[in-house]
C-alpha positions in Angstrom: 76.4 9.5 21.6 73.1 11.1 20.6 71.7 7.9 21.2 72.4 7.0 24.4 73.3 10.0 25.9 71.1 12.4 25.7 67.1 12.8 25.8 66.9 13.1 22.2 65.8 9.5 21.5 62.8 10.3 23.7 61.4 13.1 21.5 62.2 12.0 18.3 58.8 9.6 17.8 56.8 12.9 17.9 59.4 15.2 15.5 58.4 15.6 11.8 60.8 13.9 9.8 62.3 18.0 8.8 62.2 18.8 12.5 64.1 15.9 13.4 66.8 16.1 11.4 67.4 19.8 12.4 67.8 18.6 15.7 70.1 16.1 14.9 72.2 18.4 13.1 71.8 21.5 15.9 72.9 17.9 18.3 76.6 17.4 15.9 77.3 20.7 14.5 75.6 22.9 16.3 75.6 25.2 19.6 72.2 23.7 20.7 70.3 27.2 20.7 66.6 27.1 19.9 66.8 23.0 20.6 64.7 22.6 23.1 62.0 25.1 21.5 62.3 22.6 18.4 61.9 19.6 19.9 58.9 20.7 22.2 60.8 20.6 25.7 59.3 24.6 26.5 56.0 23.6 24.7 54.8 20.9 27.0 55.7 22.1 30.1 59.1 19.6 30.8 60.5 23.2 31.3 63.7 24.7 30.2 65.9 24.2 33.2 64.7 21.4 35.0 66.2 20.4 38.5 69.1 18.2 37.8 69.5 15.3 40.3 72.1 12.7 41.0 73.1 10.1 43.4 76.2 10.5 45.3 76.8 6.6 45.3 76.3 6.1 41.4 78.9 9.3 40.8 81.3 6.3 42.8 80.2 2.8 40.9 80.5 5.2 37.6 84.3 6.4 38.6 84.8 2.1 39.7 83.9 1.6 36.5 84.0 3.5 33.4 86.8 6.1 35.5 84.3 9.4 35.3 81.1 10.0 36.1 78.1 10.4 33.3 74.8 11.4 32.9 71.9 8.3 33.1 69.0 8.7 31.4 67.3 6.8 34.2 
């Protein structure tokens, strides 16, 4: 799920090899605070609570298809 479900894989190319696996385990065990401080999302200005967007006709196709609605990374 980590993989292709979240932004994770995005970040993790400029994450020490410690810092990653911090995240990773803050991602499967843990409550996510301090996450986006760790991976850099404050630090270079992507923000802490961007504008979340989505497409009323894609919330459709994904209920057609997969019966709920999700998240694309697109």
């Amino acid at each position: 799920m980590i993989e292709f479900g979240t932004l994770y894989p995005y970040h993790r190319p400029f994450l020490t090899p410690e810092r990653g696996e911090t995240a990773t385990n803050l991602l499967l065990h843990g409550n996510g605070k301090g996450l986006k401080a760790l991976i850099g999302r404050l630090a270079n200005r992507f923000g802490a609570n961007p504008n979340l967007r989505f497409c009323a006709e894609c919330v459709q196709q994904d209920l057609k298809n997969h019966g709920t609605p999700y998240w694309h990374r697109s």
